[in-house]
N, C-alpha and C positions, 0 to 999 in steps of 0.2 A: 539569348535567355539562359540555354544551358551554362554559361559562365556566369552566371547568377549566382548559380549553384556551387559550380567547381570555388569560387575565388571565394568566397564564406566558408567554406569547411571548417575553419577554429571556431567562426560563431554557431554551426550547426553543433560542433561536437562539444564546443564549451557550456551553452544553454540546457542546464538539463536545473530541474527543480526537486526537491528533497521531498520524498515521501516518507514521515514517519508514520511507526508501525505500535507505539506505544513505548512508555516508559519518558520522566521529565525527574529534573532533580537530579539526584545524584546517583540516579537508579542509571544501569545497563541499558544500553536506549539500541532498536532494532530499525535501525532506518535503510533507505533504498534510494538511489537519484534514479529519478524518470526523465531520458532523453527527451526532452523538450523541443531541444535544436533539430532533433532527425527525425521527432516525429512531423514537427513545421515545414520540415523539408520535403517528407514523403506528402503531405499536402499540396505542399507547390508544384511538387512534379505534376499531379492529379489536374490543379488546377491549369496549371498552364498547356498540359497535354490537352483538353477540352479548348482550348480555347485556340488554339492554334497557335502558341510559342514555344514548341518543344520542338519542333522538324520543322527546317524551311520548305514553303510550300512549293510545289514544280510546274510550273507555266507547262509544262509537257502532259501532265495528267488531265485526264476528262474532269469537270467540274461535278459537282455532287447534283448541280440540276441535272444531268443526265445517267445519273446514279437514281436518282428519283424517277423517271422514267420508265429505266429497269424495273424499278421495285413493282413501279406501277403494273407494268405488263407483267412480270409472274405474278404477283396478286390477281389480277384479270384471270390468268390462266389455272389457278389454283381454284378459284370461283366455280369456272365455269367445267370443271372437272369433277367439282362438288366437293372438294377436298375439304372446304371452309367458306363460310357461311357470309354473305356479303355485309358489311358492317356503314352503318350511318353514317358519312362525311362529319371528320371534325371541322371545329372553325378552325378558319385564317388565323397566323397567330401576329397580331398588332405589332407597332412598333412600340408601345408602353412594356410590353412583355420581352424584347431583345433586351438582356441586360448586358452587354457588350456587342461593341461590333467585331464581326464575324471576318476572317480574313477572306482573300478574293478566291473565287471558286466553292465556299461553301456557302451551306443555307438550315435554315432556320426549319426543323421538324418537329412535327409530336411525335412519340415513339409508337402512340396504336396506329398512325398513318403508313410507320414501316414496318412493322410488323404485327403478330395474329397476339393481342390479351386472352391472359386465361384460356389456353388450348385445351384441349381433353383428347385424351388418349383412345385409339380402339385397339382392343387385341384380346387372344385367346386366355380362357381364365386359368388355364393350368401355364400358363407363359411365366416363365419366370425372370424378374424383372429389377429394377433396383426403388429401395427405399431409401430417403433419406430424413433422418428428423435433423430438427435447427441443431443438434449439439455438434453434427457432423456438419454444417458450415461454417468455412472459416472466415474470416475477416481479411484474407491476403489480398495485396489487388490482382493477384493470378485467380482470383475466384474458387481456390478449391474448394472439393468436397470430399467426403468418405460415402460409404454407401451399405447398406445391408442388403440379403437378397430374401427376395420373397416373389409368392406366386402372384399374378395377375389380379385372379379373386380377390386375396386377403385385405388387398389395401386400392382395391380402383375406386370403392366408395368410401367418402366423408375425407379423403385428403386431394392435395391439389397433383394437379399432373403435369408432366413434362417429359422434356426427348434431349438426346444429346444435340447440342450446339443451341437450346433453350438457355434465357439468360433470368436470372431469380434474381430481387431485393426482398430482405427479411422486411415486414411490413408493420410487427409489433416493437413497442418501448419493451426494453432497451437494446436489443437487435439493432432495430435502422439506425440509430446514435452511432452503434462501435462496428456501424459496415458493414453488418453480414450481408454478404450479396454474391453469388455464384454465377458458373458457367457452367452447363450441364455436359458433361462428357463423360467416356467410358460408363455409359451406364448399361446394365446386364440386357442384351437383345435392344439397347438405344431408345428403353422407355423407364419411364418410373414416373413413383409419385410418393408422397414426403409431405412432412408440416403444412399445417393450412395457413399458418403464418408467410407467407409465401406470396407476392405478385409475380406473375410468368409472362415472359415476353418469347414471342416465336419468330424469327427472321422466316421472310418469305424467302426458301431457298436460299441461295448462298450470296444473296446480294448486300448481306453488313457482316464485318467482322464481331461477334458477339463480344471478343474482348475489349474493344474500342466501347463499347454501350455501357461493359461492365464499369470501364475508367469513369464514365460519366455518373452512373449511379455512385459509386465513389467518393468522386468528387467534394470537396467543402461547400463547396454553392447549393449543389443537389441535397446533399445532408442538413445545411442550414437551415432553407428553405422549406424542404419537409418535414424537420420539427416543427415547426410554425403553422405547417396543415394538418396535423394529427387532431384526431378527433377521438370521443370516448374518455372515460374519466382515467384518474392517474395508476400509474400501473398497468393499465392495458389500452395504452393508446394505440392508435395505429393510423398508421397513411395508407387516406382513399385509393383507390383506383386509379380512378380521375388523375390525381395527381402523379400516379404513377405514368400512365398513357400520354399524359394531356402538355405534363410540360416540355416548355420547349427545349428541345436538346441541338446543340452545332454538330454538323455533318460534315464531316469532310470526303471527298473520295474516296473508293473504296482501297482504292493503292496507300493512300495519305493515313487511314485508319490502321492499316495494316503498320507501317513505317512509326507511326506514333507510339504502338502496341510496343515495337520492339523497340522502340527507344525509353519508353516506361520500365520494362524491364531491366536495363542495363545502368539506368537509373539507383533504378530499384536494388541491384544488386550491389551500389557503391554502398546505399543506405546500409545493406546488410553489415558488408567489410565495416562502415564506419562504426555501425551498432557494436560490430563483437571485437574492434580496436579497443573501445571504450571498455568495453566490458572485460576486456583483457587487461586494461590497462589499471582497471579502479580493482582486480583480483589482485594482482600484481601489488599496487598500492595498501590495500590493506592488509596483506599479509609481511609486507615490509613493516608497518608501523607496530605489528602484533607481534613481530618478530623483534624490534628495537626496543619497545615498551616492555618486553619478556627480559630483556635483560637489567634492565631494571629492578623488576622485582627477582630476580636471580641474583643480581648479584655476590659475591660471598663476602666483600670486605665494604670498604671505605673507598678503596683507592680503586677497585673493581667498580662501585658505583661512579665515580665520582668519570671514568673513561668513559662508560656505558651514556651516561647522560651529556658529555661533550659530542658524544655523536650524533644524538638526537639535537641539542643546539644547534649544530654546524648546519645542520637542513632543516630546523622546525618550519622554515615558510613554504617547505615543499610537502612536508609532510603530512602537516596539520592543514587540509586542504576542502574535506569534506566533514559533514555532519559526523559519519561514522569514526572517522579519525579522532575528533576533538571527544568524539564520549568514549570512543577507547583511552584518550588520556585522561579521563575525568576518573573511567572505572582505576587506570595505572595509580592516579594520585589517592585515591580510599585506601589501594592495595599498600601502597608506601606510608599511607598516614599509619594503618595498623599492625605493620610490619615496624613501626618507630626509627625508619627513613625521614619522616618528612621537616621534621623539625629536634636540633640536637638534644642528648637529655644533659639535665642539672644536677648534678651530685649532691646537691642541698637538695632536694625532693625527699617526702617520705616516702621509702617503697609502696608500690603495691605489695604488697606481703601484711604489712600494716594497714593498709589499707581492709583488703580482706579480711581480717580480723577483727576490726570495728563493726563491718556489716555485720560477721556471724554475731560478735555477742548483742549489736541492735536488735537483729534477730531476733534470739533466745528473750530478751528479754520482751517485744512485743506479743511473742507464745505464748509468755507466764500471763502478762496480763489479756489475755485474752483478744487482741487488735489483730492478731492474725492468727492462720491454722499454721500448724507443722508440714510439710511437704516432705513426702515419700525421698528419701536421700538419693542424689542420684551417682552414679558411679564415677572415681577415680578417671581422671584424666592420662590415657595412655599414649608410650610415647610416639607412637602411629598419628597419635591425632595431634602433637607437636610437628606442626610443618615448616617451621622454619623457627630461626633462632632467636631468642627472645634479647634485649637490649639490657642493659645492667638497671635493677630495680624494676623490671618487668617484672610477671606471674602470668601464667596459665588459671585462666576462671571459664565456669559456664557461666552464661546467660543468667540459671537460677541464684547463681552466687550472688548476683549482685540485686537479684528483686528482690522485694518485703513481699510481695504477693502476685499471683495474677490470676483470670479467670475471660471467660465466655461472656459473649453477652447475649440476648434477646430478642430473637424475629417472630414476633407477631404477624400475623395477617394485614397490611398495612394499605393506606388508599396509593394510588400511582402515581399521583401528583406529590408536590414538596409541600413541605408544613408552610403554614401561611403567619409570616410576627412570630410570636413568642409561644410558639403552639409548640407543642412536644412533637417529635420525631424520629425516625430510626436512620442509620447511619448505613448508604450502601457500600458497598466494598468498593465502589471508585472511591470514596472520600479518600481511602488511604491508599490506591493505588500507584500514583502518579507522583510520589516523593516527597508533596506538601498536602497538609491535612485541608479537605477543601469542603466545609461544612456545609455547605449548598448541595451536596450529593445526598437526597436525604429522600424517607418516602414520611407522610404524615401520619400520624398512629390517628386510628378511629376514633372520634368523641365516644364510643362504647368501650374501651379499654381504658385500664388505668394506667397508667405510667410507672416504672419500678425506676426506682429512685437512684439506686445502687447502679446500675447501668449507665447512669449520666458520664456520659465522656466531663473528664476534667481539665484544666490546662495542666500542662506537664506531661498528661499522659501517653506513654509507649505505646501505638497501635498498630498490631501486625493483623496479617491479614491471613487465615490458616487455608481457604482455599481462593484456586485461582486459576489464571495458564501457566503452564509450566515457568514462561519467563518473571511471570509478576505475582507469586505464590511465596509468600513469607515478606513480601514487601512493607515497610513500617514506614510511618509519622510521628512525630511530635509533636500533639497540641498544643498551640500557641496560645499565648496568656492570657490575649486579647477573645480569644474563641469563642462563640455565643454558648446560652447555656441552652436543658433542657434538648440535648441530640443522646440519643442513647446507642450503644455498640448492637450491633446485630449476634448473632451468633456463629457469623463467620469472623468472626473480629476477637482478639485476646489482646486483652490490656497486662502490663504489667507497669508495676508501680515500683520506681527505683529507690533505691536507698540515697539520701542530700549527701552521703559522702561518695557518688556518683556522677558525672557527667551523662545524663539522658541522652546528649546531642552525640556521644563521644558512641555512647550502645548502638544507639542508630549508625554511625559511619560504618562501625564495626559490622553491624548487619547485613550492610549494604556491599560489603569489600566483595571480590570476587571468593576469597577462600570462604567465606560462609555462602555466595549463591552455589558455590560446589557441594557445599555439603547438601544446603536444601536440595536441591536436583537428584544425591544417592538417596536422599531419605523421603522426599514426596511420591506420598502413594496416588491411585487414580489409572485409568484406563487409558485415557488419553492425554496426551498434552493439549489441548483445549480445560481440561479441568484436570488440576494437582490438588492437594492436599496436603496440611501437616498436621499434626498432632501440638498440642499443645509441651506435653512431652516430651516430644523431638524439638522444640523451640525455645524450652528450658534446659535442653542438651547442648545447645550452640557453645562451642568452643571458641570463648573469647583472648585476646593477648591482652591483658590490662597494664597501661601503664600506672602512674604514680597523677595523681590528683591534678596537682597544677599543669603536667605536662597533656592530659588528658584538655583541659582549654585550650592548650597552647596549638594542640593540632586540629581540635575546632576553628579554632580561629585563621588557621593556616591554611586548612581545607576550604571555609569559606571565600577566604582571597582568593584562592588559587582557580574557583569556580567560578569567582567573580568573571577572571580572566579569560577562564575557558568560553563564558558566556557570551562576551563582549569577540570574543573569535570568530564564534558562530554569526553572531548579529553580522559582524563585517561580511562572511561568506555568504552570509543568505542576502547582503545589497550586493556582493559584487553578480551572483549570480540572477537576482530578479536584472540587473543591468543586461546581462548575456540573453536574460527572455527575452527581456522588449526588442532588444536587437533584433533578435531572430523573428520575432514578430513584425517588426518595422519594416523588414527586408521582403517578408511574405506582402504585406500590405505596399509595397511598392510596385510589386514583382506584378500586382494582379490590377494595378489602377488602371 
């Protein structure tokens, strides 16, 4: 069976599944793979160690019915010393409750039969002893803990008790799910006591290895199955007693217990090497592609870009290999559309120069007649905030340069539920979090409120977002044509309405490029990165590259392809990888039939 293991190593280390962490569209996306293959694998170890196909068994060792015996006679003598209290014979456990057969030499126990449930401690109250709460158990199947110290007194009542070589399963959701379940050792003077969350098993004297017990509580069987007996409403379920004691656990010798333990470990330790390969290997990997994708936007010429991007060709299928990879090339390709890489310019285009000067005098003249206010002028573009070099019929614009207006919108006290039909509503900040305007993120405004009219999201409209997490704070949408009506912006929400000699979709890329999340990042205020903040302000400050009108579609329409691509990238990675689950899953369910 251990070559089970050994000869899958590529489907353990290839099986791993994509945890995102937020961001979709053509936003910055924070994703993780979560080993799948090695966690499937540290399962199998578990389960095939319990069941007796990890260590061939040795026709030389005493059989576990005479292991039971032992047990039997120090419990007898534990009894009759007064040590612990004689406990009511469980039932026989049927042949419906064997869910495998057991190899030769072992047998079929409940754990209260070999050892003492729920022990309670005697000792002196100034003794000073170990505490531990659930934070200080780990989930390792080495069962550690940490410990605090305290006196006897403080804590012998209202927590549960234990002794070193004592074996603990955490008994509340979501504990029992992710494992917590220990071995008690090195505890201060060899007592303590810790979380009520807690079932406590005592071996009578030294006749089980507590770590062989702890593999079993471990186990996928043991965990599946006691989900299934949780009782108490959600959030604080917990597994009985009963079930703790009563199910049946496979016993091997105590020689054969020990031999399993240390083969679990050394297992366990391949698991480690293969875990921090990976993890070596996908550090490695994306600081390659950050580092290739950087020259890129570094380039200084034509002919500089033009090597820079043959070398990424020559390996793209190596490259581009992960979630995080493909959205660093999505972030590369905003960087290159608004740096005016992405697509050549046209000497027939009218500048941007021209351009800009259309907007001001549209401007001035919707001031005169009163359709907009005047905005506070904001400062001169300095050459500090030119980061790189502009293309021929390029300009340097803010953000404001190119609105007719923008403004705040409106949070009411709203119900928690979404509008219902064509009910008025307010706009939560996911609407526009996520890179597409997603008008179902809504709360319903109270038949007691009126609706302000002016608020009404429209199609077309630029919707940023002024606070947020650090990563998704100034993130923007464009509402789409199609967009229902009657949703109105909250007041963490600023619209700005662009000028038609504008590409809206062009302001959004630009938004989105890494040189503008650099700048939101120096300029969001906020305590924490869990909550950033901008100003409106600083949002009309954005230092935009504008190119010239038509070229301005041309890289919409380029960017769009090119996402198309990246998209369809993903989709492939994410079937060849669910392929590599099942595998690894298939192999488990083989391993265990």
């Amino acid at each position: 069976m251990v070559n089970l293991i050994t000869e899958h190593i590529d489907i353990w280390t290839a099986a791993q599944i994509q945890k995102a962490n937020g961001g979709r569209g053509r936003g910055k996306n924070s994703n993780s793979q979560s080993p799948h293959g090695i966690k499937k694998l540290r399962e199998l170890i578990l389960e095939l160690a319990v069941r007796g196909k990890l260590v061939p068994q040795n026709p030389n060792y005493e059989p576990a019915s005479e292991l039971l015996e032992k047990i039997a006679k120090e419990k007898d003598r534990l009894i009759k010393e007064g040590k612990i209290k004689k406990q009511k014979p469980l039932p026989g456990i049927g042949v419906d409750e064997k869910p495998f057969e057991l190899p030769v030499g072992w047998e079929w126990v409940r754990l209260g039969s070999i050892s003492q449930i729920s022990p309670r401690n005697e000792a002196e109250n100034n003794l000073t002893v170990s505490f531990i709460p659930m934070t200080l158990i780990s989930t390792s199947h080495t069962g550690d803990h940490g410990q605090e110290i305290k006196t006897w007194d403080e804590i012998k009542k209202g927590y549960t008790h234990f002794a070193d070589g004592d074996i603990g399963v955490a008994k509340i959701t979501p504990c029992f799910e992710n494992s917590k379940a220990v071995v008690l050792s090195g505890l201060e003077n060899g007592i303590g006591a810790g979380t009520t969350e807690l079932h406590i098993a005592r071996p009578f004297g030294t006749t089980l290895a507590p770590r062989y017990i702890l593999l079993f509580l471990k186990a996928p069987m043991f965990l599946h199955v006691g989900k299934t007996k949780m009782t108490g409403t959600a959030g604080q379920k917990r597994i009985p007693k009963e079930f703790f004691s009563e199910t049946p656990l496979p016993l091997p010798s105590l020689a054969e217990q020990h031999r399993i333990v240390a083969k679990v470990d050394e297992l366990m330790a391949l698991c480690d090497h293969l875990e921090q390969q990976q993890t070596d290997s996908d550090s490695i990997h994306q600081t390659l592609v950050e580092t290739l994708l950087a020259t890129l936007t570094g380039a200084a010429d034509q002919r500089e870009f033009i090597k820079a991007w043959q070398r990424i060709a020559n390996h793209f299928d190596t490259l581009f290999t992960t979630e995080q990879s493909i959205d660093q090339l999505k972030q590369t390709i905003l960087q290159l559309a608004i740096m005016g890489k992405l697509v050549p310019q046209d000497p027939n285009d009218e500048p941007a120069s021209v351009l800009l000067e259309k907007i001001a005098k549209e401007k001035v003249r919707l001031i005169k007649e009163g359709k907009i206010k005047k905005q506070k002028a904001l400062p001169g573009i300095s050459e500090d905030e030119k980061i790189f070099e502009l293309p021929v019929g390029w300009a340097w614009s803010r953000l404001d340069d190119l609105a007719l207006r923008s403004e705040a919108g409106w949070s009411p006290k709203c119900e928690s539920a979404p509008r219902e039909g064509e009910d008025w509503g307010v706009l939560k900040v996911s609407a526009i979090t996520w890179g597409r305007y997603n008008p179902n993120e809504n709360k319903a405004l109270p038949s007691s409120l009126e609706p302000r009219a002016e608020y009404e999201v429209m199609p077309g409209d630029f919707l940023i977002s002024r606070a947020n997490t650090s990563e998704l704070v100034a993130r923007a949408v464009v509402v789409a044509k199609d967009a229902p009506a009657r949703l109105m912006m909250s007041d963490k929400t600023i619209r700005f309405v662009f000028s038609l000699e504008v590409s809206v979709e062009f302001v959004n890329l630009a938004n989105s490029s890494l040189s503008s999340r650099d700048y939101y990042a120096r300029v969001a205020g906020g305590t924490s990165s869990s909550m950033k903040n901008v100003s409106r302000n600083q949002i009309r400050t954005l230092v935009i590259a504008l190119p010239p009108i038509l070229e301005q579609l041309r890289i919409v329409a380029k960017v769009d392809e090119l996402m198309v691509i990246c998209d369809t990238l993903k989709s492939r990675l994410n079937g060849a990888q669910t392929t590599q689950v099942q595998l690894a899953d298939a192999i488990v369910e083989q391993a265990v039939a």
